[in-house]
N, C-alpha and C positions, 0 to 999 in steps of 0.2 A: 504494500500500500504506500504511495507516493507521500502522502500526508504523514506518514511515520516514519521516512527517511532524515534523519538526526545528525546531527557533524559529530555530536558529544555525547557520551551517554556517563553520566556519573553514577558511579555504585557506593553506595555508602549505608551504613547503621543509621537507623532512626536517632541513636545519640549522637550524631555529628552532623543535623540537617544546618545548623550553623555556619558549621564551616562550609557546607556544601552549599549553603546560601550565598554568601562570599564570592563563593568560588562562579556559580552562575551568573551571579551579574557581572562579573565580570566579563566573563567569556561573550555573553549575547550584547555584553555594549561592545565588543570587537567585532562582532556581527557572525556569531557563530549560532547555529540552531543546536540547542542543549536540553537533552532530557535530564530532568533531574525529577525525581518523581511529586514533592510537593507542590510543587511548580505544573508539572507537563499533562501530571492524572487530570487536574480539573481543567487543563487548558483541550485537551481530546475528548473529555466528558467522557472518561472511566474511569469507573470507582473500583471495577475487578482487575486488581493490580496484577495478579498470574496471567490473565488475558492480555491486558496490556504490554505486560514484557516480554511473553512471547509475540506481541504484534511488531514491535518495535526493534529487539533483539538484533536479530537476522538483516536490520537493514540502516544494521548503525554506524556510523566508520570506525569513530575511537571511542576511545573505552578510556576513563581516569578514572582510578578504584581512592578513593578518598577513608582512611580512617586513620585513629586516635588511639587504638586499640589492636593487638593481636588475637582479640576475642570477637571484635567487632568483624575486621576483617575473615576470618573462618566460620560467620556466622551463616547459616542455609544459605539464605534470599543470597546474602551476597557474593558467597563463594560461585551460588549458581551463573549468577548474571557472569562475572570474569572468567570462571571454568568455560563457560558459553562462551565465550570473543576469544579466549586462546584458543580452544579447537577449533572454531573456525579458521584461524589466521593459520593453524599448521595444517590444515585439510585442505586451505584452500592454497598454491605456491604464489599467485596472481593477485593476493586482496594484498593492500597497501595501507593500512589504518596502523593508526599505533596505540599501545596499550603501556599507560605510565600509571603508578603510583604515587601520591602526597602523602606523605607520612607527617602525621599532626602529632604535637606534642613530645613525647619522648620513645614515641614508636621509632624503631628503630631496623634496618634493612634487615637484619638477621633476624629479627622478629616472622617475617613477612613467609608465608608459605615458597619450600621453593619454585613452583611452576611461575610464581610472581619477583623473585630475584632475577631472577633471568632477563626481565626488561629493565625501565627507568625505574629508579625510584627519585623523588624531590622531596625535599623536604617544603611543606607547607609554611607558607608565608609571600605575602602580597606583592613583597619585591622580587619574588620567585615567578611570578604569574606571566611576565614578557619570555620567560623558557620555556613555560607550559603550550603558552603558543606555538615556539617553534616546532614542538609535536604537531600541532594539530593545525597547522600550514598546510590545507591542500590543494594549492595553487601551483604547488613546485616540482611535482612528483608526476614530468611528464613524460612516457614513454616515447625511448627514440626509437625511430623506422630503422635505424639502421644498426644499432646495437641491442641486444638482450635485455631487455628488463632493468636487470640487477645490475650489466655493466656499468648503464647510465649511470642507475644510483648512487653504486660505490666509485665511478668517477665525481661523480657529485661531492661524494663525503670526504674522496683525497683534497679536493681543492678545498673545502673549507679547513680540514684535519691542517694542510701547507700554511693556511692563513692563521693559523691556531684558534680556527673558532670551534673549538670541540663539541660544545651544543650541538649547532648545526649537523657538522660531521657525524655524530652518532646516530643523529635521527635517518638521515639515509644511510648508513649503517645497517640500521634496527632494519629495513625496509628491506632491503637486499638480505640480507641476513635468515630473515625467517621468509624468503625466494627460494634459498638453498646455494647460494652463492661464499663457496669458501675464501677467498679474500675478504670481503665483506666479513666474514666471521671470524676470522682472524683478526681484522680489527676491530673489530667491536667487542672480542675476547682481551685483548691491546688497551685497549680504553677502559674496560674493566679493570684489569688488572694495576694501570696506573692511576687509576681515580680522574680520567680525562674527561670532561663534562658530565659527570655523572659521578657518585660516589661509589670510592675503592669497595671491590669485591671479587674477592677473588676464586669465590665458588661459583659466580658468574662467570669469569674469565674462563675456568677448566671448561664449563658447559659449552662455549663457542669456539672456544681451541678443539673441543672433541669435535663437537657438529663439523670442524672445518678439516679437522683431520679425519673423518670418517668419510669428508669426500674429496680428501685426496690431495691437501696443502701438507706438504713438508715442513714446511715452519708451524706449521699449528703443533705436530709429531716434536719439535724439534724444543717450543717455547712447554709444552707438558713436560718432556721429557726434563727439562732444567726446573721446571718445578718443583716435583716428586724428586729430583734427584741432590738438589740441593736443600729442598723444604722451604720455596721462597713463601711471602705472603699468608704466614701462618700454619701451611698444610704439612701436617706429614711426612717426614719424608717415608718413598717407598720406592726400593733402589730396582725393585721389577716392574713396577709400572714405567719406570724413565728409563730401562731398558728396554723394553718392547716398545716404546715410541721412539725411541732413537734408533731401534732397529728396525720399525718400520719406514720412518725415513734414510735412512743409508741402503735401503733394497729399493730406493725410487731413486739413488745416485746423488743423495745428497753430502756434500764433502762434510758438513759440519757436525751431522748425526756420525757420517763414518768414522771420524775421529771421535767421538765418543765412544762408539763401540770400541772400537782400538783399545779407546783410553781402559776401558774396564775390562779386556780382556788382557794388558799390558799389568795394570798396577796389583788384580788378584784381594783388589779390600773388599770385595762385596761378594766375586766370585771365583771360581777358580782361575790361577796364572793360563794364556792359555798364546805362549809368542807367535804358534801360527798363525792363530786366529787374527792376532792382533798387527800381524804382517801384514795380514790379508786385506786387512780394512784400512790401516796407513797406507799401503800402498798404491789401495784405489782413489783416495781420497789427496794424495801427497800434491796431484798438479792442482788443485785450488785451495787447498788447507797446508800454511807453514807450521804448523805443529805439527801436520803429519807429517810432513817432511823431519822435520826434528828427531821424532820417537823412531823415524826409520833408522836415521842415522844411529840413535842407540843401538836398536838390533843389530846394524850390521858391526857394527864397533865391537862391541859386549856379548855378541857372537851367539846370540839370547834364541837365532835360529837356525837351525842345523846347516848346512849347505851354505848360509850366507854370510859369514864371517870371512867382510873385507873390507877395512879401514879405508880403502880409497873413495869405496862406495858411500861409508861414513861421514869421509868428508865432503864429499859433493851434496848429499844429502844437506849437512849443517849449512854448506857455502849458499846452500838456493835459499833455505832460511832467512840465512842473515843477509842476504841481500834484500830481503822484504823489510829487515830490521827487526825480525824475530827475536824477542830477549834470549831466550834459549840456546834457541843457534846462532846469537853473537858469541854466547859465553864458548859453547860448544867447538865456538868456529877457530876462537880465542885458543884454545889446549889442545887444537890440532894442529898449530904454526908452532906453540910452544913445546910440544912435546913429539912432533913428528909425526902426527898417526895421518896415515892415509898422504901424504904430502911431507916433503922436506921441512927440516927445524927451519923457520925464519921467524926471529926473535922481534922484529921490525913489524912485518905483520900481527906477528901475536900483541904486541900492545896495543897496534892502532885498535883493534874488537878489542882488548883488553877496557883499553878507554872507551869507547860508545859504553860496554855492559857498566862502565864503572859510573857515567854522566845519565846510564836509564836505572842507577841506584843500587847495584850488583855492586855488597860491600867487598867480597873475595875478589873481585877484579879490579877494584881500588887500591889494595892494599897489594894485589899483583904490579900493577902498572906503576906505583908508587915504587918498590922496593926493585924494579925493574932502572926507571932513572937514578935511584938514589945510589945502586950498588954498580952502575955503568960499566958493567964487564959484559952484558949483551948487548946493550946499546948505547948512543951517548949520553953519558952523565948530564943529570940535569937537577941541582938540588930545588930550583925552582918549583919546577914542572913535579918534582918528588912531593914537596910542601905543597901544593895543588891538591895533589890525588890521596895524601895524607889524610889532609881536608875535606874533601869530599868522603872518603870514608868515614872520618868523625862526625860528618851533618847528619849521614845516617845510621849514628848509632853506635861504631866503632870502637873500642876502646883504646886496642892495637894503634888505631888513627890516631887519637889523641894523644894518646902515650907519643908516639914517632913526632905529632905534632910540634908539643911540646918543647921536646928534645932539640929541634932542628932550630926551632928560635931562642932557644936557652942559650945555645949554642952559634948561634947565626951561622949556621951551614948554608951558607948560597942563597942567604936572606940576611938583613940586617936583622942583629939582636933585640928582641922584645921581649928581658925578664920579665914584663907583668901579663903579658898576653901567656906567655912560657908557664909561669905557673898557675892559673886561671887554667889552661888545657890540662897541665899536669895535676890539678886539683880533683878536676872533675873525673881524669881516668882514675885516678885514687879510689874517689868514690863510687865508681863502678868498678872495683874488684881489682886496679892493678899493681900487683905488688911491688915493682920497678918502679912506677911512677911513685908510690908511699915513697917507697928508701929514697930515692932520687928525692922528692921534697926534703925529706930529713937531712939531708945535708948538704942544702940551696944554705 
């Protein structure tokens, strides 16, 4: 019935016609046609409220579930009316309405059943009501001729998402999203999970990371698997859940899952050691993941699998790393000039990666590169350049640094003397544990 077609349909407890009072004049001075039931029964002239809502129901666009209460909310009438506009929305892939909550007073999202976490929730209140809108905008949500549905939409939502207007963005999200459109649910699980126009949830997040991973985005696989596997966002961790998602995207060729698998079938904390396996997945994953590259370089180095123990290999592996600026494989790349493997000693190169790893905060390549100038029997003495890389290891923490620091301007080895900076450095290694520095104060 034409006469029953509504922009808004409000569901709410008889104890919050207040707010929902509020909320109606609102919306119809913006020029929205709004059921709300105290309002719209006597404007249709029925008083049989079950007759009405199923007249009405079937031909409403959006749906705002308003209450006060966690009791109010799972109350019959009203669970029925929003149980009614979700099924709909998932039976139908084509309906386009959105389905938000206002949560009044100290109701709270965790409160809310979860078939209703899953969408908006706002928090109630009047400077809120120009966002409310943005849901229930149906002037914008127009199908293009030449792209799918949902394309449109979740194009829609990237340029508003670029502009950082997240509101916007989520609502064609939301749109595409429950289309069946895995981007769209990836970010709208994205948005969830960072509190991006909408407030942080991150049991929302897993539900559209799954949705998007069940049709086949590798990042949906990829952003579960780091949750469960680190326990971000509150949840659990559970190291077989974030395995079977990391290994369902590394079987679609994904480089960042296959390093994951790698990763846990290399380290052996969660399950068993297993170096083939974890060859096997470095080695598919090595041309777009420098980390894979790196842990290759291990095996072949550490000789971790049978048939592959060859240092040359080791070091090619580190070298591609560290050419990306891999920390790993600077350090890696660093003790294969110094110590020969896979390549000739050249003592030259070893410090220059010695210093990158020591300036990205690698205090053992500080205190390498340091004790490398300082003792100039492999390369040119340089007490300067020694006092530098001292330094830098004592900014992050060093004691070693501090102590050598110390020393050098006590001393003014290749620096002018500064007994108060000298014992100021040698105070402080004192107080972190070092012996040499104690005695050495004692008899300053």
């Amino acid at each position: 019935m034409n006469s029953y077609n509504y922009d808004v349909f409000i569901s709410r407890k008889e104890e919050d016609k207040e707010f929902a009072k509020i909320l109606y004049d609102f919306l119809t001075a913006n020029g929205l046609k709004v059921f709300e039931s105290r309002h719209s029964l006597q404007q249709i002239g029925n008083s049989d409220y079950r007759k009405a809502i199923d007249e009405v129901l079937p031909n409403v666009k959006h749906m705002i579930v308003l209450s006060s209460s966690k009791q109010y909310i799972t109350a019959s009438w009203v669970e029925a009316e929003w149980g009614f506009y979700i099924n709909r929305k998932r039976s139908n892939s084509t309906y386009y309405g959105n389905i938000l909550t206002l949560l009044v007073g100290n109701l709270k999202i965790e409160d809310l059943p979860p078939s209703l976490r899953n969408y908006t929730a706002i928090r109630f209140d009047e400077f809120n009501f120009n966002e409310v809108l943005c849901y229930l905008n149906k002037d914008q949500l127009q199908k293009s001729e030449s792209e799918k549905p949902f394309e449109s939409l979740n194009n829609m939502g990237n340029q508003h998402f670029d502009k950082k207007e997240y509101t916007e963005a989520l609502k064609f999200y939301e749109q595409a999203s429950e289309m069946g459109d895995p981007a769209s649910q990836l970010n709208l699980g994205y948005m969830y999970f960072y509190g991006l126009g909408v407030y942080q949830n991150t049991n929302a997040a897993i539900f559209w990371y799954s949705e998007s991973a069940r049709n086949g985005n590798t990042q949906a696989m990829n952003n579960l698997g780091i949750i469960y596997e680190f326990g971000q966002g509150g949840i659990t961790k559970d190291q077989k859940i974030a395995y079977n998602n990391y290994y369902n995207a590394a079987k679609e060729g994904d480089s960042s899952a296959q390093f994951r698998i790698g990763l846990y079938n290399f380290d052996g904390v969660y399950f068993l050691e297993n170096y083939s396996e974890a060859f096997y997945w470095f080695d598919n994953s090595a041309e777009y993941n420098d980390s894979s590259k790196n842990y290759l370089g291990v095996l072949y180095e550490k000789n971790l699998v049978k048939s592959n123990n060859n240092p040359y290999n080791a070091f090619i592996c580190y070298e591609a790393a560290a050419k990306n600026n891999h920390f790993l494989g600077i350090i890696n790349l660093a003790r294969c000039y110094y110590y020969g493997i896979g390549v000739s000693v050249n003592y030259f190169s070893a410090l220059n990666y010695y210093s990158k790893a020591a300036k990205l905060g690698h205090v053992d390549s500080a205190l390498i590169a340091a004790n490398l100038y300082y003792d100039g029997d492999k390369v040119v003495q340089n007490y300067k350049e020694a006092a530098y890389y001292f330094a830098v290891a004592a900014d992050f923490g060093s004691v070693e640094g501090l102590y050598r620091l110390g020393l050098i301007y006590l001393k003014g080895t290749g620096v002018d003397p500064d007994r108060s900076f000298a014992i100021k450095a040698l105070s402080e290694a004192s107080k972190k544990g070092s012996y040499a520095a104690k005695k050495l104060i004692l008899n300053i």
